[in-house]
C-alpha positions in Angstrom: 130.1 55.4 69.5 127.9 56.0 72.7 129.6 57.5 75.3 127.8 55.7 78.1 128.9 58.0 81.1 125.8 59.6 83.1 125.7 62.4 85.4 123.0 62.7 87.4 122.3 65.9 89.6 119.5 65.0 91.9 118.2 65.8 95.2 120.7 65.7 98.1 118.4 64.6 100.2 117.9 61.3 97.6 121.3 61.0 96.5 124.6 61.3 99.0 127.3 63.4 97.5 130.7 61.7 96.9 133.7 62.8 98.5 135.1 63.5 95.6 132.2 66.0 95.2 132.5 67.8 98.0 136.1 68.5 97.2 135.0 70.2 94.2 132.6 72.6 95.7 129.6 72.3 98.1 126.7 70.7 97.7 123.4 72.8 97.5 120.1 71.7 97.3 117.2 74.1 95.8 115.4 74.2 99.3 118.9 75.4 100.8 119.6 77.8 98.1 116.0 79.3 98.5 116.5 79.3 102.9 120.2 80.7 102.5 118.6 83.5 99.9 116.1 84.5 102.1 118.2 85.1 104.9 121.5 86.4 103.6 120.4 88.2 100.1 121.2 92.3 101.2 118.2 92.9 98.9 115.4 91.5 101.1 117.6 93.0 104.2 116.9 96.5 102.7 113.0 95.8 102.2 112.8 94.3 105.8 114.4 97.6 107.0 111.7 99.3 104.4 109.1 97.7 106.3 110.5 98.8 109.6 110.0 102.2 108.8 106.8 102.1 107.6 106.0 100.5 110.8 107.1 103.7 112.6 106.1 106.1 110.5 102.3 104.6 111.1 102.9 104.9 114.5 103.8 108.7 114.5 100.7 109.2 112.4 99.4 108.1 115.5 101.0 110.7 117.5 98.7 113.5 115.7 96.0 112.6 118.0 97.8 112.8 121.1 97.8 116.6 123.3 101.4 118.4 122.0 103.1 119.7 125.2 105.9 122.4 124.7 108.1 123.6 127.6 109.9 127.0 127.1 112.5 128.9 129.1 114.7 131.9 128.5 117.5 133.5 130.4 119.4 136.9 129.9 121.7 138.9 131.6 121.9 142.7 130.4 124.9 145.0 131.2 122.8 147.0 133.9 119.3 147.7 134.9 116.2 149.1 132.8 114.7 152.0 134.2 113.9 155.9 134.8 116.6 157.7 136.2 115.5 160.8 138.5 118.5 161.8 140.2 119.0 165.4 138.4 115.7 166.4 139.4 117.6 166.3 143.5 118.8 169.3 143.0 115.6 171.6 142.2 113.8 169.4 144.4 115.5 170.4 147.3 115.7 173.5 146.3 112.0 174.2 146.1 111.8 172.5 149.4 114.3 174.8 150.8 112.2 177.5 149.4 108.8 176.3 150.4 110.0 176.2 153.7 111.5 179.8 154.3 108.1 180.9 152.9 105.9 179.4 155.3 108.1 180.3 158.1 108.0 183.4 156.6 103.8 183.9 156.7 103.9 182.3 160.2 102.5 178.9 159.0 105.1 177.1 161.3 107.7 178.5 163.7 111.2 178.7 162.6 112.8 176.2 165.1 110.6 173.2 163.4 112.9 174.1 160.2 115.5 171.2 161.4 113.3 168.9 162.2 111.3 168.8 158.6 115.0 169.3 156.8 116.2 166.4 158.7 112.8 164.5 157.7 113.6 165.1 154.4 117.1 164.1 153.9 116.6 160.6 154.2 114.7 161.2 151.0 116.8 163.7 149.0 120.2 161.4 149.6 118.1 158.1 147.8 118.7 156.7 144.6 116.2 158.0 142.7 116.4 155.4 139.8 112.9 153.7 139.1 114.0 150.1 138.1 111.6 148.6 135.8 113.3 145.5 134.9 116.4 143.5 136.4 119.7 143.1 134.4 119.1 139.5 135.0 116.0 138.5 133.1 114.8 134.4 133.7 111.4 133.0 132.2 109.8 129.4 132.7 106.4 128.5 130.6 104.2 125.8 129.4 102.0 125.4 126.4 99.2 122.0 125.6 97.4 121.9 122.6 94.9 119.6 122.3 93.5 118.5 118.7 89.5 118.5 118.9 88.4 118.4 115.1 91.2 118.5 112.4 88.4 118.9 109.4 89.6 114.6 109.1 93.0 115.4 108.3 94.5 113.5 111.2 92.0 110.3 110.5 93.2 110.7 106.8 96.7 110.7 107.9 96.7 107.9 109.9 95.1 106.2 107.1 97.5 106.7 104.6 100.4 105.9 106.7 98.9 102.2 107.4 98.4 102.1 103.6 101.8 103.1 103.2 103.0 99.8 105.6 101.3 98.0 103.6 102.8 99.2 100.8 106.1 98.2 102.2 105.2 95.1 102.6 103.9 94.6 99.4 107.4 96.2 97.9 109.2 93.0 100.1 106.9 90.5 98.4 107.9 91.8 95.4 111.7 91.4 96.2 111.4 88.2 97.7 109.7 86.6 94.7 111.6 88.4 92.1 114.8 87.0 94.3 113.0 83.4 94.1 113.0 83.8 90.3 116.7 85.3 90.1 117.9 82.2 91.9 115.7 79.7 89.9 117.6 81.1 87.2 121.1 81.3 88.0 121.1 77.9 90.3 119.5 76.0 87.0 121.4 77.8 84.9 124.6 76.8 86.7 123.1 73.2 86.8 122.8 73.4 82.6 126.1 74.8 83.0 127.8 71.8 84.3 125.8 69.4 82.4 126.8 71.4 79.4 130.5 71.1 80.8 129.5 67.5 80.6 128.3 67.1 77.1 131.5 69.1 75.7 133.7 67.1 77.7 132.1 63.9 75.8 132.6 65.5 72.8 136.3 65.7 73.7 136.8 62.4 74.6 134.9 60.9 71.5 137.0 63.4 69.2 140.2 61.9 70.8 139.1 58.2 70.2 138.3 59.0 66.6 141.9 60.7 66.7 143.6 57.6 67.5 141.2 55.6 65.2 141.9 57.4 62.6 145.8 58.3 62.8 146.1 54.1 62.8 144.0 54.2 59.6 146.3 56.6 58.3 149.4 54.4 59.4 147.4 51.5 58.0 146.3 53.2 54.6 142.9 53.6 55.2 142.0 56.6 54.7 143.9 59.8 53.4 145.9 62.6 55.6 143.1 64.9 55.2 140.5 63.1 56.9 143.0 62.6 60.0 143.5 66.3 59.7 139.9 67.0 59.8 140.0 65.2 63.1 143.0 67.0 64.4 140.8 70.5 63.0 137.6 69.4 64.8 139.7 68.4 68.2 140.7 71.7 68.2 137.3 73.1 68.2 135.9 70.8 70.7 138.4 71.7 73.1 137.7 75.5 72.7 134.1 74.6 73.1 134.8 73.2 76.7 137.0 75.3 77.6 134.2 78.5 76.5 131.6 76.0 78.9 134.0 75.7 82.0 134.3 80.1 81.3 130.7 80.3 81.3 130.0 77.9 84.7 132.5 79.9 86.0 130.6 83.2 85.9 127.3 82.1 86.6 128.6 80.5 89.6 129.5 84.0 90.3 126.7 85.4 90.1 124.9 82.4 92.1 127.0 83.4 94.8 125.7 86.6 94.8 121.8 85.9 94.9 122.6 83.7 97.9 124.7 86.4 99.3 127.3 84.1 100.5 130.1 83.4 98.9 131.5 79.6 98.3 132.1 77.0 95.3 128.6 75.9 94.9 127.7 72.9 93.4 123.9 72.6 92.6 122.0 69.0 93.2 118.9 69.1 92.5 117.9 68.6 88.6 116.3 70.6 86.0 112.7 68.6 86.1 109.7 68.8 84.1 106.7 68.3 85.5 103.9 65.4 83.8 100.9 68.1 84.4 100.0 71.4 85.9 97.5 73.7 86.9 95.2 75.0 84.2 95.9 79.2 83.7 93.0 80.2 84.9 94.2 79.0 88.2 97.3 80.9 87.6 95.6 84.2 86.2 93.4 83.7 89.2 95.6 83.9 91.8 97.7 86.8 89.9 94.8 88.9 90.2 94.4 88.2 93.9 98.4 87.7 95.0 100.5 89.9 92.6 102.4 92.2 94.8 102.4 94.7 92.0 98.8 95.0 91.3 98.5 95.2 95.3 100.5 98.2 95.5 98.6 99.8 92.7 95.8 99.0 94.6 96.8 100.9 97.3 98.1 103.3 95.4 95.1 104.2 94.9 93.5 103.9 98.2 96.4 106.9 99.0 95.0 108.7 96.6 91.6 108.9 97.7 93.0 109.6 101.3 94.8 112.6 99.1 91.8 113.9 98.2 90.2 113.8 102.1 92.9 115.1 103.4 92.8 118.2 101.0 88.8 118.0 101.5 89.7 118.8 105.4 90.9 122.4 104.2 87.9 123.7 103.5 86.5 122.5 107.1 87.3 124.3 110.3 89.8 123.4 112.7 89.2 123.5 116.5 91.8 122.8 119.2 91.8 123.0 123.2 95.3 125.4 123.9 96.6 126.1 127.2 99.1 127.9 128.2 101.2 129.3 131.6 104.0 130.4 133.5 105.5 130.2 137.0 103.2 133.1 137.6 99.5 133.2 135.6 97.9 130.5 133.2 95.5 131.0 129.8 93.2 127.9 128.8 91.2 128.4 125.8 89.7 127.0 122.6 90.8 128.1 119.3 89.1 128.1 115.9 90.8 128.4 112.4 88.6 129.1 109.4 90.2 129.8 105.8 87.9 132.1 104.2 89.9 132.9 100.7 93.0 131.3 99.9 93.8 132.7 96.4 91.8 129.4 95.2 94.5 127.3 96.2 92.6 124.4 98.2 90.6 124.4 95.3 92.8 123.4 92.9 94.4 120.9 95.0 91.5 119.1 95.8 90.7 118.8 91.9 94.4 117.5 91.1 93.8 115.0 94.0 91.1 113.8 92.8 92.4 114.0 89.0 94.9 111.7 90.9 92.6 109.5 92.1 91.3 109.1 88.6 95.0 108.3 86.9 96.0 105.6 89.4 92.1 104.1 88.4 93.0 103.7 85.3 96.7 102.5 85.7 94.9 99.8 88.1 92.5 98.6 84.8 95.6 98.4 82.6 97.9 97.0 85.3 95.4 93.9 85.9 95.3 93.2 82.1 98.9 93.5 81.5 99.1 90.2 84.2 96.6 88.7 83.2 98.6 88.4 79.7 102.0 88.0 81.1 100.6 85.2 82.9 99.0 83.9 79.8 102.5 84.4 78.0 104.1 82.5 80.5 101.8 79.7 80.7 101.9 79.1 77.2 105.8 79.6 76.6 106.1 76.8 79.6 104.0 74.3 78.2 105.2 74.8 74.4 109.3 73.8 75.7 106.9 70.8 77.6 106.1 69.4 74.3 109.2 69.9 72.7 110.4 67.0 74.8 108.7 64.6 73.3 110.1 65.2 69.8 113.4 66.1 71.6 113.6 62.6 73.0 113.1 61.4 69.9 115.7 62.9 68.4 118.2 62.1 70.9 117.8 58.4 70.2 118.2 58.7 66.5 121.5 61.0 67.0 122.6 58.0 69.7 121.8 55.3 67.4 123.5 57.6 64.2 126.3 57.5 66.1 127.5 54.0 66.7 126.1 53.3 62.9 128.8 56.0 61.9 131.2 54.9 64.2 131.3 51.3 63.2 130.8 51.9 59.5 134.1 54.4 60.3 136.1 51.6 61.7 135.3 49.4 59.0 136.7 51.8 56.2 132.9 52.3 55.2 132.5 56.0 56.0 134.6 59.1 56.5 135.5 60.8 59.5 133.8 64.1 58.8 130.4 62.2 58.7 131.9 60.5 62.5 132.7 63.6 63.7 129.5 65.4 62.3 127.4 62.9 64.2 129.4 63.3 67.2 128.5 67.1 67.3 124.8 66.2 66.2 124.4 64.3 69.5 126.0 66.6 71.6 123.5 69.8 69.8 120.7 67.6 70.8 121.8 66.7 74.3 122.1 70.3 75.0 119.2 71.5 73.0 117.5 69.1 75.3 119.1 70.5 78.9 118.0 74.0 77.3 114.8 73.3 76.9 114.3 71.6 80.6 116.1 75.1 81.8 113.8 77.0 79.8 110.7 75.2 81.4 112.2 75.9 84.9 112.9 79.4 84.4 109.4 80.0 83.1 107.5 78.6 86.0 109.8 80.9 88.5 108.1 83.5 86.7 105.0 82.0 86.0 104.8 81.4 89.9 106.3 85.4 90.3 103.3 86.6 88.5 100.8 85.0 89.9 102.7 86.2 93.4 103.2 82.4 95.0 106.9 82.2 94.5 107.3 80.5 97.7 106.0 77.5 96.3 108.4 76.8 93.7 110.5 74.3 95.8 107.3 72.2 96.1 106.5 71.9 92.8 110.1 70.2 92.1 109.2 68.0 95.1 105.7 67.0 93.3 105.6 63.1 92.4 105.3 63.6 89.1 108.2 66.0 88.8 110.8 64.1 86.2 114.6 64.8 86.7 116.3 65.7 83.4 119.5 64.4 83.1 122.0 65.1 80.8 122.6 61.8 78.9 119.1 61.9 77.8 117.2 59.9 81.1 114.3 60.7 83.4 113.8 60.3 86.7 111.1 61.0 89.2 111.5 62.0 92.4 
């Protein structure tokens, strides 16, 4: 019996979706599932904020050149004075005053009745503090320093260099995401496209079991054929059912995990078919453009390029360093030129600079290997794509004969000319090469996500299921272009 039901899941854009559809789930085309990943997957949120900071730190490298201005202040406030305290030296003071006096009096130097006067000139003097203050309990400082880089030895052009190699880096790293993401959708949106076709097939199965299960219970009633044969039917119900209700499980998760690529949750119901394409670009186009576009073998690429700034950067040690200093307070002001010179280091720049370069050297050869590795996963790829391409062909043709072994069986069954094991076994055979036939179209799509990953154009993808020659696999065994 040929079940003659079809369900086709095509372009929205080409087909309008039922209303009974869209009560099932939503309707999502590939180019919306690709615009909804790219905007709501937290992945390539995280490598846009990746990016951002890249962007600033290569604009702080760019700070290095710029004059460095530092303002400085201090207050204190100390429980008394600093100074020299002379007040016990009063008292001998005066008295060698006192003395000094009487003896000049005494030799006739000065007449006695000047004595008042001079004392009284004198003790203004002797009733003073005499504390020499040297410093204020309240201490208060305001000061200004500008250094100004002239020649860093190329350390601050190295710098500057590696941070714009390390945006680019980032950048890189997000190409990386977003394609990888491309491919992750590819795979779960087809795969919950195969999903529901397989949900399809098994639920065929089901209904062609049940009609052999009437069939055959009014042979039995009829005596026709034997209770075993109607309880191999019953047996083989059983195990269709289980089947579809393991292929309703399985849609299930991968629906799941759809919903987590696209970042947005919702019952998602893919319309746009697994297609195979009539002809594609040769692989050296591919292996080509891997070698130019690959967001991996870019960053090793500048990988490298870091490296050799490394090895400058530790080059500028053994150069001298000159900067333009200023410096001054609210009361006096230095400007200057300074000079650093490292004479002996315990050999440490030396070593440094060899392990940069030794660096330099390692990421070289990583870049050699790297290169080749794509250029045979490309290769891989290519080929694994085109051999599930020609397994159509003898797929197709096997999908007629199980079609055609089918009715034979089922009308040589209904005629009491073959057994219901032999119904039933074609039954299965048909749905094995219906779903063989969805894998394989899977298969094909999954393999040119990651053919297009490699070869770092996965942005293209959706165009290639929009090319004219790009056949819609359905799962009944038709093709249909777009």
């Amino acid at each position: 019996m040929k079940i003659a039901v079809k369900i086709a899941f095509m372009a929205a854009a080409t087909i309008p979706a039922a209303a009974s559809a869209q009560e099932a789930g939503r309707m999502l085309s590939l180019d919306e599932a690709v615009a909804v990943t790219l905007t709501e997957n937290p992945a390539l949120k995280a490598a846009a904020y990746e990016e951002r900071a890249a962007q600033q730190q290569r604009r702080a490298a760019i700070g290095l050149r710029m004059p460095q201005i530092n303002v400085t202040g201090a207050y204190a406030y100390m429980a008394k004075d600093i100074g020299f305290d002379f007040n016990d030296l009063k008292g001998p003071v005066k008295e060698g005053v006192a003395g000094g006096l009487t003896a000049l009096v005494q030799n006739g130097l000065i007449p006695a009745d000047k004595i008042p006067t001079l004392q009284g000139l004198l003790n203004p003097m002797m009733d003073a503090d005499w504390f020499l203050k040297v410093q204020d309990q309240s201490l208060g400082f305001v000061g200004g320093e500008v250094t100004v880089p002239i020649w860093m030895g190329g350390k601050i052009n190295a710098a500057n260099r590696a941070a714009r190699i390390n945006e680019k880096t980032a950048v890189a790293q997000g190409n990386q995401t977003r394609n990888a993401l491309i491919s992750e959708l590819v795979e779960r949106y087809f795969g919950l496209a195969l999903a529901t076709q397989v949900v399809a097939v098994r639920q065929q199965v089901v209904d062609g079991v049940r009609r052999h299960l009437e069939d055959a219970r009014a042979l039995e009633r009829n005596g026709m054929i034997a209770q075993t044969e109607r309880l191999y039917v019953e047996f083989k119900m059983a195990e269709a059912e289980r089947e579809l209700a393991n292929a309703k499980l399985q849609a299930e998760t991968i629906a799941s995990a759809l919903s987590n690529t696209l970042g947005r949750e919702s019952d998602w119901r893919p319309v746009t078919a697994m297609f195979l394409l009539a002809k594609v670009e040769d692989l050296a186009y591919y292996q080509d453009l891997a070698q130019a576009r690959n967001p991996l073998l870019s960053q090793v690429s500048l990988k490298r390029e870091l490296a050799q700034e490394g090895v400058r950067a530790q080059r500028a040690d053994f150069l001298p360093q000159v900067a333009a200093i200023g410096g001054g307070s609210f009361y006096n002001y230095q400007v200057g030129v300074g000079v650093n010179i490292k004479i002996f280091d315990g050999l440490n720049r030396e070593y440094k600079y060899s392990a940069a370069k030794q660096t330099v050297r390692r990421v070289g050869e990583l870049q050699n290997k790297a290169g080749k590795d794509i250029a045979v996963l490309v290769e891989k790829l290519y080929n694994q794509m085109m051999n599930y391409h020609n397994q159509m062909t003898s797929i197709d043709a096997s999908l007629k004969f199980a079609e055609e072994y089918l009715r034979m069986k089922n009308a040589a069954f209904l005629e009491g000319m073959s057994s219901s094991s032999d119904l039933i076994d074609a039954e299965l055979n048909l749905a094995g090469v219906r779903t063989e036939r969805l894998q394989a179209a899977y298969n094909y799509d999954l393999l040119l996500a990651r053919l297009l990953e490699a070869a770092g154009i996965s942005d293209e993808y959706p165009s290639y299921a929009r090319r004219n020659d790009a056949q819609a696999v359905l799962f009944d065994g038709s093709r249909s272009g777009n």
